[in-house]
C-alpha positions, 0 to 999 in steps of 0.5 A: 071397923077396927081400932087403929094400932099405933103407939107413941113410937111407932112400934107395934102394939103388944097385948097380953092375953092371961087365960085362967082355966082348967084345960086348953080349951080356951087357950086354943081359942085364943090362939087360933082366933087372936088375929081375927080379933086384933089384927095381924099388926099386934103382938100378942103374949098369950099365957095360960093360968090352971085354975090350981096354979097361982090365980093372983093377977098378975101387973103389967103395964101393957094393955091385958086381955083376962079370960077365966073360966068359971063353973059352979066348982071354982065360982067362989074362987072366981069370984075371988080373982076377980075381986083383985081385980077391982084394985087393978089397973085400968089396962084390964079387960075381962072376959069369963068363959062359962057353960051353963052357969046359973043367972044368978051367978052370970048376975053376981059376976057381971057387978065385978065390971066384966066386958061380957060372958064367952059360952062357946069358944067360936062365940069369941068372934062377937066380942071383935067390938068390945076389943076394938073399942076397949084397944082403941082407949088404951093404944 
């Protein structure tokens, strides 16, 4: 089941995707699976954030995709873009990509509302719901 792309006036949907990582890894991601995930109806803006660049999060009026990258070297500094985004509009969605990250900071993390944990970049598919149902309260 898929979420129904319509907006008001009839154009095409538009979702921003803002990765925040250290390498491409997750942007490639992305890329190569977003129309399996929101179908080939949505125009997707996908751009990619390194963790040393500006990690502020960044305001819009379309609905957003956030996936960051979190390792035991940037959990701190994770932990604070992410709580920005309690003050952030309700168009956010965030996804945190970790590799063996402790349970404890999965715990610590997943307080902050996050929509779910990525290990693998094929693992992107399973969360195919989650987008589905996040897409259908936003458009």
């Amino acid at each position: 089941m898929s979420f129904n792309v319509e907006t008001f006036d009839q154009e095409r949907a538009f979702v921003d995707w803002v990765i925040l990582e250290n390498g491409e890894r997750w942007t490639n991601c992305i890329r190569r699976f977003h129309q399996d995930l929101l179908g080939s109806d949505v125009d997707v803006h996908i751009r990619q954030v390194h963790h040393h660049g500006d990690l502020r999060v960044p305001t819009s009026t379309r609905p957003t995709v956030f996936l960051l990258e979190v390792g035991t070297s940037n959990f701190v500094d994770s932990l604070d873009t992410l709580t920005q985004k309690l003050c952030s509009p309700s168009n956010q969605l965030w996804l945190i990509a970790c590799n063996r990250l402790s349970l404890n900071r999965r715990l610590v993390l997943g307080e902050l509302n996050i929509a779910g944990f990525l290990e693998q970049p094929e693992n992107i598919l399973r969360f195919k719901p989650i987008l589905d149902g996040y897409f259908a309260r936003v458009f």
